[in-house]
DODRENBA-372967 format. One record per residue: residue number from 1; x, y, z of N, C-alpha, C in turn. Coordinates in pm, whole numbers, plus 50000, padded with zeros to 5 digits. Each point is the difference from the previous one (the first is absolute). Layout:
# residues N
+-----+-------+-------+-------+-------+-------+-------+-------+-------+-------+
! seq !   n.X !   n.Y !   n.Z !  ca.X !  ca.Y !  ca.Z !   c.X !   c.Y !   c.Z !
+-----+-------+-------+-------+-------+-------+-------+-------+-------+-------+
! NUM !     X !     Y !     Z !     X !     Y !     Z !     X !     Y !     Z !
...
+-----+-------+-------+-------+-------+-------+-------+-------+-------+-------+
END
This chain:
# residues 170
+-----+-------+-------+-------+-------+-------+-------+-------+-------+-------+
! seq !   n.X !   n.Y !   n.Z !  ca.X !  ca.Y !  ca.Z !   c.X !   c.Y !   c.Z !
+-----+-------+-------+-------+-------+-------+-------+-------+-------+-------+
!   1 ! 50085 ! 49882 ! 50000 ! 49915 ! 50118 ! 50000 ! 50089 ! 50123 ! 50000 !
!   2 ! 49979 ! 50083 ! 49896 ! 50074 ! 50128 ! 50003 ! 49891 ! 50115 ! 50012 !
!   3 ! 50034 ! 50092 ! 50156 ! 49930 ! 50099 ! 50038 ! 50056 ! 50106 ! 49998 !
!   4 ! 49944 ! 50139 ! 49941 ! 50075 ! 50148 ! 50016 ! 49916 ! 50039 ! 50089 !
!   5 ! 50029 ! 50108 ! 50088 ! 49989 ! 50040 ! 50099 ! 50030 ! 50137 ! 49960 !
!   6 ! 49860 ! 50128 ! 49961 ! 50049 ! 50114 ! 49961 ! 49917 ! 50063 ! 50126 !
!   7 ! 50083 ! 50081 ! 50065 ! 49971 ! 50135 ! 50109 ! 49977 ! 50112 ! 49934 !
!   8 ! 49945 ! 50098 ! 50101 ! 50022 ! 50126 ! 49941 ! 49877 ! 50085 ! 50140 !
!   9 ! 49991 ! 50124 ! 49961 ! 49961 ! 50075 ! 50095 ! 49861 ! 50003 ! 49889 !
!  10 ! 50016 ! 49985 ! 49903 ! 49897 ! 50004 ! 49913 ! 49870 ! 50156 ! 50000 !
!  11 ! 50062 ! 50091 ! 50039 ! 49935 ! 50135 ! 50011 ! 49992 ! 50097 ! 49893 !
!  12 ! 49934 ! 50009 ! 49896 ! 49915 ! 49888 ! 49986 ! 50025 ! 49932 ! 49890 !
!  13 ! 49954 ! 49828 ! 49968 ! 50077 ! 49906 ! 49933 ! 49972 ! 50087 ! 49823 !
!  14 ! 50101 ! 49979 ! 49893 ! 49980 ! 50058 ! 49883 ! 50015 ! 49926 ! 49909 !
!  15 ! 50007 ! 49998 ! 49875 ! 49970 ! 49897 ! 49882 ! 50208 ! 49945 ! 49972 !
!  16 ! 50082 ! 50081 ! 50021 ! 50140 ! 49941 ! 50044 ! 49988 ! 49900 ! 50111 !
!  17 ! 49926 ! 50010 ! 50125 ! 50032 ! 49864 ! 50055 ! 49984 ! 49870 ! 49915 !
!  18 ! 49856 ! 50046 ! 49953 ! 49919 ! 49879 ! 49888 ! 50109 ! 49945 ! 49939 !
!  19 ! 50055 ! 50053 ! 49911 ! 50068 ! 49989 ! 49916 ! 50121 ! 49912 ! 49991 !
!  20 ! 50062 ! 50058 ! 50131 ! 50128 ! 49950 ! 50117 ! 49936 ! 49823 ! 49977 !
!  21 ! 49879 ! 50023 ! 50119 ! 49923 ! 49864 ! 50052 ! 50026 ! 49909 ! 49842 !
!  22 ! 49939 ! 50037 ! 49910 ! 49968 ! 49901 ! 49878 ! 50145 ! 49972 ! 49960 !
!  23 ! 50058 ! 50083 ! 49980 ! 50172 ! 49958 ! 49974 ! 50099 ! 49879 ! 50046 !
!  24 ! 49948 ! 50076 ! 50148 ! 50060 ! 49877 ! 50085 ! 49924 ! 49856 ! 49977 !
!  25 ! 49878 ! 50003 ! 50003 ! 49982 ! 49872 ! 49975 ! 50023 ! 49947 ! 49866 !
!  26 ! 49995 ! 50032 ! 49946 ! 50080 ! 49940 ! 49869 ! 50130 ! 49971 ! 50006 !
!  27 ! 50089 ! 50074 ! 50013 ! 50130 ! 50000 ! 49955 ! 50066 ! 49879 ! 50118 !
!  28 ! 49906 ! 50013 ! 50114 ! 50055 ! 49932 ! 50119 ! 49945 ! 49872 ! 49990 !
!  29 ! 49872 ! 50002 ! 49912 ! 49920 ! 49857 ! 49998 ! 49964 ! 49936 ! 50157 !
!  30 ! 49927 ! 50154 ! 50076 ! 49942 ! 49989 ! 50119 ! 49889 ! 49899 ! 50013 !
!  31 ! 49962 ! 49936 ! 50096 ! 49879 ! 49915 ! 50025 ! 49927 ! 50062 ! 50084 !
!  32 ! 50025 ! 50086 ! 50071 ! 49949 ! 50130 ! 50063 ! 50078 ! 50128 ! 50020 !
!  33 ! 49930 ! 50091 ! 49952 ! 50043 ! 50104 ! 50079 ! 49924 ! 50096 ! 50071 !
!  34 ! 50063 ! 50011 ! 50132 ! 49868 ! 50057 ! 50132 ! 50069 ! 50194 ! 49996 !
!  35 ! 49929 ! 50020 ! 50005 ! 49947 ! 50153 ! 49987 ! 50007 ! 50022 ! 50131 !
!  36 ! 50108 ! 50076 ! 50125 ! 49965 ! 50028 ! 50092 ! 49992 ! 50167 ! 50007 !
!  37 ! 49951 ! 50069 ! 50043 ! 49976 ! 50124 ! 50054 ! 50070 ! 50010 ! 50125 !
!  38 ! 50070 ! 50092 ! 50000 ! 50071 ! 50033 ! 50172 ! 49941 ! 50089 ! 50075 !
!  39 ! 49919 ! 49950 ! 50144 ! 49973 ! 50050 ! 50074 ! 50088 ! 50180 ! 50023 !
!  40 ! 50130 ! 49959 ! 50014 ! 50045 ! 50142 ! 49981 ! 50179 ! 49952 ! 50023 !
!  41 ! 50047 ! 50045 ! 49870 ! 50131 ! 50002 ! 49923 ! 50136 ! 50034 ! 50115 !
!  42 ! 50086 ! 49921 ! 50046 ! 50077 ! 50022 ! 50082 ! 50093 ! 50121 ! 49957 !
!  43 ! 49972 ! 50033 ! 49813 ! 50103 ! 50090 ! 49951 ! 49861 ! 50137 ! 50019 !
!  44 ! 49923 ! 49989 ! 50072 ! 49942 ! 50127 ! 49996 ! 49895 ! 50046 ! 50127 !
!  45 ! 50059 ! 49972 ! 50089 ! 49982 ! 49957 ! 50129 ! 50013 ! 50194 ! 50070 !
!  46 ! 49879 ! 50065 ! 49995 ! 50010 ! 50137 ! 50064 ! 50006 ! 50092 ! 49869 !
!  47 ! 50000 ! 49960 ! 49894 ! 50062 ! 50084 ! 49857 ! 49826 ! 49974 ! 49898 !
!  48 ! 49918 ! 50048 ! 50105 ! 49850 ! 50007 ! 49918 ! 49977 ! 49839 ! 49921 !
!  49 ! 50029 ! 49919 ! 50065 ! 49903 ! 49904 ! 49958 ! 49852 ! 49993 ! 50050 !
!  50 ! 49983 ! 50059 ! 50063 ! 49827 ! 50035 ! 50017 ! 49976 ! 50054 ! 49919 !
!  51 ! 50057 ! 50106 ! 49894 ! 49941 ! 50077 ! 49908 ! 49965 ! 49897 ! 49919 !
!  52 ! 49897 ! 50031 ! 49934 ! 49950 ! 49938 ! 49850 ! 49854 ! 49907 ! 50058 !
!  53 ! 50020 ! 49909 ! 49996 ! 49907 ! 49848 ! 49993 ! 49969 ! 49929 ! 50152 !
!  54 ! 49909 ! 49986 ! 50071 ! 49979 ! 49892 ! 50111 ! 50052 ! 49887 ! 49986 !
!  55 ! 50018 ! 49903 ! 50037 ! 49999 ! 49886 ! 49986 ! 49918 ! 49901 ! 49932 !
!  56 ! 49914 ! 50088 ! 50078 ! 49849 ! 49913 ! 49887 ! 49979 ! 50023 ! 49866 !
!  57 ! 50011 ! 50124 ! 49993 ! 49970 ! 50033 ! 49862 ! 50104 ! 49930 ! 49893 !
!  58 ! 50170 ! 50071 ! 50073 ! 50086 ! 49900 ! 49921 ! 50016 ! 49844 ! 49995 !
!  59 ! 49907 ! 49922 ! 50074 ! 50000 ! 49905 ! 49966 ! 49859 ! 49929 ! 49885 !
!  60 ! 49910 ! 50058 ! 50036 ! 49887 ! 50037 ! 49887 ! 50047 ! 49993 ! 49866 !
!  61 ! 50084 ! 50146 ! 49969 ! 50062 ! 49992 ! 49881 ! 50063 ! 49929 ! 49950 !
!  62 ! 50113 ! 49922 ! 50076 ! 50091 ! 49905 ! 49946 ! 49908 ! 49881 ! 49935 !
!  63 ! 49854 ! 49966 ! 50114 ! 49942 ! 49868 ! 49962 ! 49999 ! 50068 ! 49865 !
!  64 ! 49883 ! 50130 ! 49979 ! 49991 ! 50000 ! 49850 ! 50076 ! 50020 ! 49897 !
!  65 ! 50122 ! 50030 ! 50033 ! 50129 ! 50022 ! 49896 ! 50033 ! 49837 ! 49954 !
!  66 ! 49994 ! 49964 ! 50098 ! 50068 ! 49809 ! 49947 ! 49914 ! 49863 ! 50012 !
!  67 ! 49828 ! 50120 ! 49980 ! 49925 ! 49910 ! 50006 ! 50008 ! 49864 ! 49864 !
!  68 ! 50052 ! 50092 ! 49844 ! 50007 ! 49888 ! 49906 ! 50127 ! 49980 ! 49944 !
!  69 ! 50106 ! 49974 ! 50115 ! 50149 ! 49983 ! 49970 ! 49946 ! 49893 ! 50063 !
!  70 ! 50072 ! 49843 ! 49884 ! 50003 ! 49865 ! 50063 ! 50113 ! 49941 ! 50067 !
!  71 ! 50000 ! 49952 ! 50091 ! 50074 ! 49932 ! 50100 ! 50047 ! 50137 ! 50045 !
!  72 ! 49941 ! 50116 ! 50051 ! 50009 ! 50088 ! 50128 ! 49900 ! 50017 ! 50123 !
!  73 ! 50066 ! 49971 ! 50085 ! 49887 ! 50012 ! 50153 ! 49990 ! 50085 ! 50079 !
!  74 ! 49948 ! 50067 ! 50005 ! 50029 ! 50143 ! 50123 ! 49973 ! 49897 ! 50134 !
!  75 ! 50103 ! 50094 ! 50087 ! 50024 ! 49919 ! 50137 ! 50047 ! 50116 ! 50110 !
!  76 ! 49864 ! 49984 ! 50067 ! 50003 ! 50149 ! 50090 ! 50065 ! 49934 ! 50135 !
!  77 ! 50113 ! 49933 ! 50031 ! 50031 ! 49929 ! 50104 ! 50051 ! 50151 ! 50079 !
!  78 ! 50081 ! 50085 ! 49920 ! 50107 ! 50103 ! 50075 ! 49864 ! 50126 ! 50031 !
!  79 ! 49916 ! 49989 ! 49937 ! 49908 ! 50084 ! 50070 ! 49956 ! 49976 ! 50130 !
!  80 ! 49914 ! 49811 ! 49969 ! 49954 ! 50010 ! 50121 ! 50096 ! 49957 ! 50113 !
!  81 ! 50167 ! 50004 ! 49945 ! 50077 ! 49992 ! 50136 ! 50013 ! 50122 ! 50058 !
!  82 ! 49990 ! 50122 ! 49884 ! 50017 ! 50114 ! 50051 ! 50122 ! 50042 ! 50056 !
!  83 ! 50052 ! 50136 ! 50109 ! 50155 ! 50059 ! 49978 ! 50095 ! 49974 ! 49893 !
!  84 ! 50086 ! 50021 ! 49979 ! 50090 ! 50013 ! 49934 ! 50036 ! 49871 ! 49906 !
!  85 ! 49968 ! 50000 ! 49853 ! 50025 ! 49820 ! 49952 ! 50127 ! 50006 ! 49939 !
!  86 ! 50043 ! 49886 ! 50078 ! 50192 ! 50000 ! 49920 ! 49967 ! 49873 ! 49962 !
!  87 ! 50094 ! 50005 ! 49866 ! 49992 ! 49898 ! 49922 ! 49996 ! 49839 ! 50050 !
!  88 ! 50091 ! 50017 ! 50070 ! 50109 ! 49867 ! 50067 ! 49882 ! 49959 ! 50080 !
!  89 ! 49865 ! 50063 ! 50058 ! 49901 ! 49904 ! 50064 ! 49876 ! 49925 ! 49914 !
!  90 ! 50019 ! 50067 ! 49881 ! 49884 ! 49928 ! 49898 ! 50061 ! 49885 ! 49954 !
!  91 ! 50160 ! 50029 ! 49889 ! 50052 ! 49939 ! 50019 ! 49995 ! 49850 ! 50030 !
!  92 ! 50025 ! 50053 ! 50137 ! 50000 ! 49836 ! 50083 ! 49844 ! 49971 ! 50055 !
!  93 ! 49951 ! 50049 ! 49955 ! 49832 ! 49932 ! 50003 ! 49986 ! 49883 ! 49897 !
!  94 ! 49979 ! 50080 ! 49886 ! 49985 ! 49951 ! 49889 ! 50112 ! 49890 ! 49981 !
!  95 ! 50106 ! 50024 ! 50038 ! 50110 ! 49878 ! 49973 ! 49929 ! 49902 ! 50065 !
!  96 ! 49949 ! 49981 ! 50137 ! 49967 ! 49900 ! 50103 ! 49850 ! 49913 ! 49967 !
!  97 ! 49953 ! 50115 ! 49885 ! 49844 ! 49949 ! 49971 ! 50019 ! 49921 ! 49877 !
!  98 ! 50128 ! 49997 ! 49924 ! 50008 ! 49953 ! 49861 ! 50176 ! 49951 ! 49993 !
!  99 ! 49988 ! 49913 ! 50101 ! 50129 ! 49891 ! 49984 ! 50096 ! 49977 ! 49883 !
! 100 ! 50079 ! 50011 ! 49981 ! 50064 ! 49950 ! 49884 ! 49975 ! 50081 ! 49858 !
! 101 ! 49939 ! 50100 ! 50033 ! 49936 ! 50141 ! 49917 ! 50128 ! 50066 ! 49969 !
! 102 ! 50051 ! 50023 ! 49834 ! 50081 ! 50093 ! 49993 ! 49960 ! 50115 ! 50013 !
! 103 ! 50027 ! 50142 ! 50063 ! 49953 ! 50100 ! 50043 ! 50082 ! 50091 ! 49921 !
! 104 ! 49884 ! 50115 ! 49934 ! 50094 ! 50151 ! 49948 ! 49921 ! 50109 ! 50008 !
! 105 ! 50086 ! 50071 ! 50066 ! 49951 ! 50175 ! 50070 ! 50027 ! 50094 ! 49869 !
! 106 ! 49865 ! 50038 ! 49939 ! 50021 ! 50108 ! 49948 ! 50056 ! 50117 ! 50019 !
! 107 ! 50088 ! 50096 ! 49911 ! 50057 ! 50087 ! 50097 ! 50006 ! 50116 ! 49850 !
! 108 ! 49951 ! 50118 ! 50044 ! 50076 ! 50137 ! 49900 ! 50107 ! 49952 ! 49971 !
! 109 ! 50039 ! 50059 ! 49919 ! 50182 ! 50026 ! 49977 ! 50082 ! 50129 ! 50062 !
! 110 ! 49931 ! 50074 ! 50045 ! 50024 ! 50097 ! 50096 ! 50010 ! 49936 ! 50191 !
! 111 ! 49985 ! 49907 ! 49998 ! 49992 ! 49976 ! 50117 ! 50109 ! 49835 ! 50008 !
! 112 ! 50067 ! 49966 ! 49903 ! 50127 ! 49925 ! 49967 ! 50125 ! 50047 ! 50148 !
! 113 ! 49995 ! 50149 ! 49969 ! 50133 ! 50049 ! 50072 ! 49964 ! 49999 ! 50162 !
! 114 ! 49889 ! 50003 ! 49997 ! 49979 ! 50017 ! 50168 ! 49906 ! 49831 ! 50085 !
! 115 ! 50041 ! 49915 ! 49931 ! 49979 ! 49843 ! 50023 ! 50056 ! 50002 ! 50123 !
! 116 ! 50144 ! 49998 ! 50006 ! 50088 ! 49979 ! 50134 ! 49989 ! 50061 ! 50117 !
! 117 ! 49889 ! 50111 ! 49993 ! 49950 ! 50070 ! 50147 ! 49871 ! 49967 ! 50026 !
! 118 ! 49939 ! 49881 ! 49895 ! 49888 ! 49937 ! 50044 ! 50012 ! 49924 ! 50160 !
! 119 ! 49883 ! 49980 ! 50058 ! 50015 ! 49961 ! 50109 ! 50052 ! 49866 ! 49959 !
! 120 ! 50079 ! 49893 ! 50069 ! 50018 ! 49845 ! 49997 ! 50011 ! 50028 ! 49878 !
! 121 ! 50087 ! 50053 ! 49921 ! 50051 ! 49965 ! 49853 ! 50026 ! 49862 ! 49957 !
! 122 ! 50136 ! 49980 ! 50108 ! 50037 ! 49863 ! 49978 ! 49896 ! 49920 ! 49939 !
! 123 ! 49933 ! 49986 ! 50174 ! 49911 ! 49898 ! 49975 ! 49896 ! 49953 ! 49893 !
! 124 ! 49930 ! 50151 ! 49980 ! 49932 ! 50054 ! 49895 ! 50079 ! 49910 ! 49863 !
! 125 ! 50077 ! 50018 ! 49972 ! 50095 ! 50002 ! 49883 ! 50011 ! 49807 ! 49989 !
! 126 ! 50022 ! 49957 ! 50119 ! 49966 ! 49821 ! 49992 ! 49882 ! 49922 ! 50011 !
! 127 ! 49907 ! 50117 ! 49964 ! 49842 ! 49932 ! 50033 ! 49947 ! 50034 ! 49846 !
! 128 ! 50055 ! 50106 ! 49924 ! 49956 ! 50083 ! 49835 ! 50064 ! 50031 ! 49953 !
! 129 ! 50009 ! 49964 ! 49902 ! 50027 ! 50122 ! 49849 ! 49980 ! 50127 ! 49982 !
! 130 ! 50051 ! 50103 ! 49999 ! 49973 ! 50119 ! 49946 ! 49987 ! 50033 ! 49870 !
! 131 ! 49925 ! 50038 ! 49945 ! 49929 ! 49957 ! 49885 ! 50007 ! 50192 ! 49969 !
! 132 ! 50092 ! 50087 ! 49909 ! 49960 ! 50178 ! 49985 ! 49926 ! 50010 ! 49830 !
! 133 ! 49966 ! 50076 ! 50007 ! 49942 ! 50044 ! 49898 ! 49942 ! 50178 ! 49971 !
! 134 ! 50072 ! 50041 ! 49911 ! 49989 ! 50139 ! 49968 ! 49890 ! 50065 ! 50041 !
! 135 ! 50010 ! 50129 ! 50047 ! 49879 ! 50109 ! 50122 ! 49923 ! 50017 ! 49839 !
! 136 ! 49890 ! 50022 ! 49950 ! 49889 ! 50016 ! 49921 ! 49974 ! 50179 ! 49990 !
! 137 ! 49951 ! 50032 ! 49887 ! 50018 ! 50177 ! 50031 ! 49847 ! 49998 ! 50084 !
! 138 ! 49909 ! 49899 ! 50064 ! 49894 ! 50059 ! 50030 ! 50066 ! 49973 ! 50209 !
! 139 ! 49896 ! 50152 ! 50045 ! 50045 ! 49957 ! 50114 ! 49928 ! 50037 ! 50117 !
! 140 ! 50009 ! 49930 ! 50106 ! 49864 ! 50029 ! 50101 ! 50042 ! 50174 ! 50003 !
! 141 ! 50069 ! 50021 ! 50057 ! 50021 ! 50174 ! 50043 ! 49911 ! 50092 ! 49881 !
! 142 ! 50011 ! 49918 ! 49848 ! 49958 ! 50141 ! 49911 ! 49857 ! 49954 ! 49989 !
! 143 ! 49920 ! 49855 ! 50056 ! 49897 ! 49966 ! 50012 ! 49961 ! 50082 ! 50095 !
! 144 ! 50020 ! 50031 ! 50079 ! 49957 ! 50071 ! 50157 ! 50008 ! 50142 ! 49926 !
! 145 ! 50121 ! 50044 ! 49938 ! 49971 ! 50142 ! 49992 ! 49873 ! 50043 ! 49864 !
! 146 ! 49989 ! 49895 ! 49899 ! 49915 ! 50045 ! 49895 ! 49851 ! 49969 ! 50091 !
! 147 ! 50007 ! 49958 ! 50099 ! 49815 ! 49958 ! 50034 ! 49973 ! 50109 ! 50108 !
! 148 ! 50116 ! 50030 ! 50069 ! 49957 ! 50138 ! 50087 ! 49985 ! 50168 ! 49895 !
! 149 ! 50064 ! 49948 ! 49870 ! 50010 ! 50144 ! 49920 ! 49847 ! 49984 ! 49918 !
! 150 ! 49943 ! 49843 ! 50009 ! 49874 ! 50009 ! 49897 ! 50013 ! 49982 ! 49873 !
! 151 ! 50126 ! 49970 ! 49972 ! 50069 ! 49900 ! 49867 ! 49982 ! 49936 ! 49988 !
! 152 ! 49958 ! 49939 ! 49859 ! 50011 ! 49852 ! 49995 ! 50101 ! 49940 ! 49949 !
! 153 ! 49932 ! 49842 ! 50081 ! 50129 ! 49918 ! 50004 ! 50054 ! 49971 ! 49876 !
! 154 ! 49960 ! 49973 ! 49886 ! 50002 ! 49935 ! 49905 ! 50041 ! 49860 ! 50059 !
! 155 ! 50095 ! 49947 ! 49883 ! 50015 ! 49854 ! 50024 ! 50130 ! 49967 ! 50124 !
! 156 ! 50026 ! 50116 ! 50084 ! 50058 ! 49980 ! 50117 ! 49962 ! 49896 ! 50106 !
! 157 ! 49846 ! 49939 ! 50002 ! 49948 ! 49879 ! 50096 ! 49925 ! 49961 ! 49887 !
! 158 ! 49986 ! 49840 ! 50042 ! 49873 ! 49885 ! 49910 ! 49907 ! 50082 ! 50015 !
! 159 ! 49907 ! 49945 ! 49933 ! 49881 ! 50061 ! 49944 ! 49877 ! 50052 ! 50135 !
! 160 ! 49999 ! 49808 ! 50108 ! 49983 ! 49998 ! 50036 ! 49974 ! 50113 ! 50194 !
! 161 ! 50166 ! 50020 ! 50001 ! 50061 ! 50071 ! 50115 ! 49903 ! 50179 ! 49947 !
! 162 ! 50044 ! 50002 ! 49882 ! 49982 ! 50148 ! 49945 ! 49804 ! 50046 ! 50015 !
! 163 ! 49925 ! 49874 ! 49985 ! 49842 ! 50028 ! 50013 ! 49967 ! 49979 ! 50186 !
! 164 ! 50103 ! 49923 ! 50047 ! 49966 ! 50025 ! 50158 ! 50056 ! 50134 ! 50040 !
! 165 ! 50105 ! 50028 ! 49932 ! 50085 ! 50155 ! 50042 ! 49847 ! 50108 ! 49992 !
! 166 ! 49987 ! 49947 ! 49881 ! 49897 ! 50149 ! 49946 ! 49853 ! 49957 ! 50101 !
! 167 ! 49960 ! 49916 ! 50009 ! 49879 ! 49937 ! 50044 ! 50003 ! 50072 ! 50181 !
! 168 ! 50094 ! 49989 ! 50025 ! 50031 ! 50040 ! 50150 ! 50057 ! 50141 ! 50032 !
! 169 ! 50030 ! 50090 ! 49897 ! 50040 ! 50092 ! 49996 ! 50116 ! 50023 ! 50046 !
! 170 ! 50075 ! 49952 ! 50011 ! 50163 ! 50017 ! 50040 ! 50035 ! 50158 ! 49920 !
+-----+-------+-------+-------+-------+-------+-------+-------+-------+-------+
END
């Protein structure tokens, strides 16, 4: 069984994660890949991660962003563990629930250089694969700033994310 394991703060999720998600499973020839949302990003810990999205909502969206990506699962484990989600405890969840599971952590390519100040790197590093792949020009920050300016998104989120955006008035 080969599982990717993509994180993210997902605030709010955009048609580049999608994209990311479908990639990886191909190229990796995933048998799953779980969609987690981070309760709240150890790299952004006091630095406005409350700004943007609830929890709920960002997890809402993600269902509908990867509702028709096959072999992806959204998996709100780091929500409902809540504080701070570091990698190295999903991780070793998922390792313990799927034995003999080759495991690979999606990762930016911007976030390559700062691996080794992950918490439990090591360990991290003998449980997965790091799996990078190029940052996408779409991006939560200019999602947040075109919906507070009353812009539209265009094809910056699925179709889907973009009629709950508008439907709810974000």
């Amino acid at each position: 069984m080969r599982i990717g394991l993509y994180g993210g703060s997902f605030n709010p999720v955009h048609a580049g994660h999608v994209g990311v998600a479908r990639r990886a499973i191909a190229e990796l020839a995933l048998d799953r890949l779980l969609v987690i949302p981070a309760a709240v990003s150890p790299f952004k810990v006091g630095a406005g991660e409350r700004a943007g999205f609830s929890p709920e909502v960002r997890l809402e969206l993600v269902r509908l962003a990867f509702a028709d990506v096959a072999r992806a699962e959204v998996d709100d484990r780091e929500l409902r563990r809540g504080g701070v989600s570091y990698a190295i405890d999903t991780v070793r969840a998922v390792a313990a629930e799927n034995p003999g599971a080759e495991l690979f952590f999606i990762i930016g390519e911007d976030s390559r250089a700062g691996l080794p100040h992950w918490k439990s790197y090591d360990a991290l590093a003998r449980l997965c694969r790091f799996v990078a792949y190029p940052r996408t020009r779409e991006s939560s920050t200019e999602v947040r700033r075109r919906l507070a300016a009353g812009e539209p998104l265009g094809d910056l989120v699925p179709p889907a994310v973009a009629a709950r955006l508008k439907g709810r008035g974000f």
